[in-house]
C-alpha positions in Angstrom: -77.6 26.4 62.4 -75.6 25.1 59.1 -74.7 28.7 58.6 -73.7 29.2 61.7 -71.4 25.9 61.8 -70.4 27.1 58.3 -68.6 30.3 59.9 -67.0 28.5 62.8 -65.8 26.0 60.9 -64.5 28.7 58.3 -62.8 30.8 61.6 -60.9 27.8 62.4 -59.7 26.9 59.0 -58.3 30.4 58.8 -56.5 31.3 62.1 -55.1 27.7 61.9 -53.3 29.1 58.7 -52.4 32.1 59.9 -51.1 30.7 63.5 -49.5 27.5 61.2 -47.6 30.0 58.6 -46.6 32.7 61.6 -45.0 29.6 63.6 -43.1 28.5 60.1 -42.1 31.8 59.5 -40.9 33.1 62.8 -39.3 29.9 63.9 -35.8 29.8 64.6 -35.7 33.2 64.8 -33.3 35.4 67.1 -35.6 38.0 68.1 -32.4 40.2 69.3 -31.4 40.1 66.0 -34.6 41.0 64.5 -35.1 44.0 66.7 -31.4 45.1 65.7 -32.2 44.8 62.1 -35.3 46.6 62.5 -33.7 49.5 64.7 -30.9 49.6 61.5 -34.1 50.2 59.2 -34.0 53.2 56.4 -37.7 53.8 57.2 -37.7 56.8 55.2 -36.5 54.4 52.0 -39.1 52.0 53.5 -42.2 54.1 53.3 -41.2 55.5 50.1 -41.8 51.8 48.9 -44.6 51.9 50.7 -46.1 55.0 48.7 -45.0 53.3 45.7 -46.9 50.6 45.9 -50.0 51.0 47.5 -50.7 54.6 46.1 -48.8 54.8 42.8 -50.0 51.2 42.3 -53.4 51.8 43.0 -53.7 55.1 40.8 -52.0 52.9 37.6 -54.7 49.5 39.0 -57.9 52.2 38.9 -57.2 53.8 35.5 -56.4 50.0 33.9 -60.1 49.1 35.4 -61.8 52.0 33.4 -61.0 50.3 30.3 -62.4 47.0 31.6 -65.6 49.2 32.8 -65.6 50.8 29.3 -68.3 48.4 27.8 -71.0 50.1 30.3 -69.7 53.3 31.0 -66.7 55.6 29.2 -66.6 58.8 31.6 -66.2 57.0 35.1 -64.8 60.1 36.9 -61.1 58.8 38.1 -61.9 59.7 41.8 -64.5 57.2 41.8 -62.2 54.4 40.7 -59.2 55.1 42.9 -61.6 55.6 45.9 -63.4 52.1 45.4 -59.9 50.8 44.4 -58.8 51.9 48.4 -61.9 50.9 50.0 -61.6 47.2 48.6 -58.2 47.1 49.7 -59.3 48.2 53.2 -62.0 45.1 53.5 -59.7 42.9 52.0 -57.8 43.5 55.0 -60.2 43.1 57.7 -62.2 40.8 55.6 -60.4 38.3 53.3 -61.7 38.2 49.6 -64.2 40.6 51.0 -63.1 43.7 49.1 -63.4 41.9 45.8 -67.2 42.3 46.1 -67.1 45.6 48.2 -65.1 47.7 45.2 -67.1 46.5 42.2 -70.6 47.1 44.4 -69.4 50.5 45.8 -68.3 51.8 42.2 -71.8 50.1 40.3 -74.3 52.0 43.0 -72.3 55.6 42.4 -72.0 55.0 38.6 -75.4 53.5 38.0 -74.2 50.8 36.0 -74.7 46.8 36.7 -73.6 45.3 40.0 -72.5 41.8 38.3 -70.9 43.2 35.0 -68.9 45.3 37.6 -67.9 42.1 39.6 -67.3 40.5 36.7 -64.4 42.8 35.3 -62.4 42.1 39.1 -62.7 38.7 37.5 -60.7 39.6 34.1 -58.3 42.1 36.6 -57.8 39.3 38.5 -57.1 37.2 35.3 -54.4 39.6 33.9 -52.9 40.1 37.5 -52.6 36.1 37.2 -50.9 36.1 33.8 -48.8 38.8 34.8 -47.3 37.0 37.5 -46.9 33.5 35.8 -45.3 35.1 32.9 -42.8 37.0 35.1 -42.2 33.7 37.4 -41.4 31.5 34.1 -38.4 34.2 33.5 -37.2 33.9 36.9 -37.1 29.7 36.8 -34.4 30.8 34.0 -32.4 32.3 36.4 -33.1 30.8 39.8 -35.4 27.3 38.6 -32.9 25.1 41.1 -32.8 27.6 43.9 -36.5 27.9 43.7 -37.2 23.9 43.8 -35.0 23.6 46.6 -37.1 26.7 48.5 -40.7 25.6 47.2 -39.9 22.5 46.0 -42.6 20.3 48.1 -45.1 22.9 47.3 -44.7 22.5 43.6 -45.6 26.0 42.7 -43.6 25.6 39.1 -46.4 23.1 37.9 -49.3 24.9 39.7 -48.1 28.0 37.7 -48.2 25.8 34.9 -51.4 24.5 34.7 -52.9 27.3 36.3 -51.8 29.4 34.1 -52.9 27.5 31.2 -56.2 26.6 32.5 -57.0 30.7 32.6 -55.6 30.9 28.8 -58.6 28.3 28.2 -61.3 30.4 30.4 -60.3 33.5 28.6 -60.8 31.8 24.8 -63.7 30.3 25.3 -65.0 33.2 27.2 -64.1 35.2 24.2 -65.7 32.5 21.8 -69.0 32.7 23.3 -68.7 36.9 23.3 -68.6 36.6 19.7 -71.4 33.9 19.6 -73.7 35.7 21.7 -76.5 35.0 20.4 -76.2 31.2 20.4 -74.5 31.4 24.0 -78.2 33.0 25.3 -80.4 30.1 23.1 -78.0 27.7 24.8 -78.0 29.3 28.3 -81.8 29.4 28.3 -82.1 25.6 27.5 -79.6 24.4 30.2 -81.2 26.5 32.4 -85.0 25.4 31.9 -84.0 21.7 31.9 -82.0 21.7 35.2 -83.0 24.2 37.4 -86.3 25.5 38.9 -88.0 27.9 37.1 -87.4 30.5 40.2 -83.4 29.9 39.7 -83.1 30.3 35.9 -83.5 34.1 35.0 -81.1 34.7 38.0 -78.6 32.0 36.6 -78.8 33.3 32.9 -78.2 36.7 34.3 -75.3 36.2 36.5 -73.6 34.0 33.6 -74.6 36.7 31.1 -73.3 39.5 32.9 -69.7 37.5 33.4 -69.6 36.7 29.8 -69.9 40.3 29.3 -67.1 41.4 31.8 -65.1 40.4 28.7 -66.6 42.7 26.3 -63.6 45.0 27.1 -62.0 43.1 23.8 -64.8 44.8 21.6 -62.4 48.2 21.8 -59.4 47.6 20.2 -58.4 50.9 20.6 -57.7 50.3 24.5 -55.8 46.8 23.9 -52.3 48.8 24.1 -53.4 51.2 27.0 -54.4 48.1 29.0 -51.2 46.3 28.0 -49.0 49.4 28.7 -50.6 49.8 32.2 -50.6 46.0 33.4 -46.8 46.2 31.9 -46.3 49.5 34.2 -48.5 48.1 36.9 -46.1 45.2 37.6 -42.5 47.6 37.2 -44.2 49.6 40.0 -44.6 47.0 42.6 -41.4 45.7 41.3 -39.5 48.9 42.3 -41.8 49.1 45.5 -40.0 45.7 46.3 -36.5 47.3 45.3 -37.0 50.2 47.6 -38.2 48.2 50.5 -35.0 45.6 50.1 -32.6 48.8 49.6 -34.2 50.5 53.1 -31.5 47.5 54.9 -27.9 47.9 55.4 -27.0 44.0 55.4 -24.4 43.7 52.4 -26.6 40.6 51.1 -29.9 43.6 50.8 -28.1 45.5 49.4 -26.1 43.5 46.4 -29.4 43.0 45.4 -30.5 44.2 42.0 -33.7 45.0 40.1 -34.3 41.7 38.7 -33.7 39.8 42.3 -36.5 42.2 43.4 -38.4 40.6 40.7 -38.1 37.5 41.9 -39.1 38.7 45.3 -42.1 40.2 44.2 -42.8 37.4 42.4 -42.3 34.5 44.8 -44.7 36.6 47.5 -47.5 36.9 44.8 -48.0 33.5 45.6 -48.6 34.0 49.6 -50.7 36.7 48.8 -53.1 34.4 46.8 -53.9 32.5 50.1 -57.0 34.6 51.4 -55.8 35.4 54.9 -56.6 37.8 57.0 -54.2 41.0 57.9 -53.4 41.4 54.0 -52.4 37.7 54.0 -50.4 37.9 56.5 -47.9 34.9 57.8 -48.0 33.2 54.5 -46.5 36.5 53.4 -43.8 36.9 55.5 -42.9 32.6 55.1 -42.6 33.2 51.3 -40.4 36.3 51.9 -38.3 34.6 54.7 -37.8 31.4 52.7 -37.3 33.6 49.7 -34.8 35.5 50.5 -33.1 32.8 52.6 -32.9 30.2 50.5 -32.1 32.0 47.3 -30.2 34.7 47.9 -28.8 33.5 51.6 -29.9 36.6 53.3 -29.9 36.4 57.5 -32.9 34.9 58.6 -34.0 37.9 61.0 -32.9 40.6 58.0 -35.4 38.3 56.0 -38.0 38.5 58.5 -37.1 42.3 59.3 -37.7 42.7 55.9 -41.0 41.0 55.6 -42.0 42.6 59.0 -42.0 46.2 58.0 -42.8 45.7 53.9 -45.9 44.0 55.3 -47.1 46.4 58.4 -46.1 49.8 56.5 -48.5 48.4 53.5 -50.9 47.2 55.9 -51.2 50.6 57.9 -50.8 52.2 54.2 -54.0 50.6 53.4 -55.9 51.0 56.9 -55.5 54.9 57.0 -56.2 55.5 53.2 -58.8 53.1 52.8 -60.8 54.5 55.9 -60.2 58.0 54.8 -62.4 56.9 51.8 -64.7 55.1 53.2 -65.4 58.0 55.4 -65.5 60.3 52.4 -68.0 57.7 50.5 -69.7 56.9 53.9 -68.9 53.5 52.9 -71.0 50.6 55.1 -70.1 47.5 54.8 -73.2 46.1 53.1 -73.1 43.3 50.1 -76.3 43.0 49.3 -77.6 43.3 45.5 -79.9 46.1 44.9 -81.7 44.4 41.8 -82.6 48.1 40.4 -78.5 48.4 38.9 -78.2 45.1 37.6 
């Protein structure tokens, strides 16, 4: 019955997001206007961004995660990455968050290797994805730091970025620290463990913390540090140019005296939407940070915005339906989370 009020209560909360961030977004909006813009669309130029970023992205996201996998296994065929890669994108999309535990799971059962060490290294992707995009917004506030408050000003994303971004610094050294103390970390582990929880909790607990610690092992093989660099470096250009692409697919003069770095700050500004688990690929918080984006900042048209956000948002979205069904079809993928205690 809890459970049951649990999900209700959950459904709510998340289509009155959706529904509150759609209204923000679309208000105001001429919806002749948009349709005009829409018809005036390069979608040629548009799916090529499209392409970009979902595939190109995803091939350069799967070969970075081998190197986080490397601590349990070093020949992880590539297939098997990029497929699990697409077929957590594809429950992401129906379910939010829901492919971060599909993708780790699918790849773990096929490879052989442990279920929570593989959930673990999403938790470092997610880290350097993180990092990435704080370090990229701090250049932008260089450029655009007024224009920004007055945009997202009340939402005080500048000091969330801040202390966010420090608080995952912290995570990461002291995740680090007790990697290199391992031994004392498990002595430690074990005594919390038997003096707070029930004896039926504490192997599982240990486990679970052990095999997160462990997720960061990936610094043990210094001989990958500049491959993983290089890639998240290359990872971020290619969604960056996606961006450009998408904003050169519009004829509006504003679009199109856009350059490279304002796609930057794009990209960077709708990281943040993206963060808010929604489902449709986060969609209405998207397409408000896009609109108010390139409103406020760059004072594009309001229905060339929204245009803008429209198609960069469903092309990606039907991007990631098709090519993450194809491989769950291929994988005969079923949406099942449950730990099989035999690959831990």
């Amino acid at each position: 019955m809890v459970k049951k009020i649990k999900q209700i209560l959950k459904f709510f909360i998340v289509s009155g997001l959706l529904i509150f961030f759609l209204y923000l977004a679309f208000k105001d909006i001429d919806f002749n206007k948009l349709i005009e813009e829409l018809l005036k669309t390069n979608y040629i130029l548009a799916i090529l961004g499209m392409i970009v970023g979902l595939v190109i992205g995803s091939v350069i996201r799967a070969e970075r995660w081998r190197y986080f996998l490397y601590p349990q296994k070093k020949n992880i065929k590539f297939g098997d990455l990029f497929s699990a890669v697409m077929i957590g994108y594809f429950v992401n999309a129906i379910i939010p968050r829901g492919g971060e535990v599909s993708r780790p799971f699918l790849l773990a059962q096929k490879e052989g290797i442990s279920k929570a060490f593989t959930l673990g290294t999403i938790v470092v992707e997610r880290i350097f994805d993180m990092l990435s995009m704080f370090f990229v917004f701090g250049l932008c506030l260089f450029f655009y730091r007024n224009k920004i408050q007055e945009a997202f000003g009340k939402y005080d994303i500048e000091n969330i970025s801040l202390y966010f971004s420090l608080g995952l610094l912290f995570l990461v050294i002291i995740a680090v620290i007790l990697l290199i103390k391992i031994e004392k970390t498990e002595y430690f582990l074990e005594k919390f463990a038997s003096r707070l929880l029930p004896k039926k909790y504490r192997e599982k607990f240990q486990k679970a913390l052990l095999s997160l610690l462990n997720s960061f092992s990936f610094i043990k093989y210094k001989e990958n540090y500049l491959k993983i660099f290089l890639l998240s470096v290359l990872l971020w250009l290619d969604y960056a140019f996606s961006t450009y692409l998408f904003i050169n697919a519009f004829s509006d003069p504003t679009m199109k005296s856009l350059n490279f770095l304002d796609a930057n700050v794009v990209l960077t500004l709708t990281a943040f939407a993206q963060t808010i688990p929604l489902p449709g690929n986060s969609a209405g918080s998207y397409h408000f940070f896009v609109k108010t984006t390139l409103v406020v900042i760059y004072g594009v048209m309001s229905e060339t915005a929204m245009a803008y956000a429209t198609i960069s948002h469903l092309l990606t979205f039907i991007g990631i339906i098709v090519i993450g069904f194809y491989y769950s079809l291929k994988e005969n993928y079923k949406f099942s989370f449950k730990l099989n205690k035999s690959s831990q």
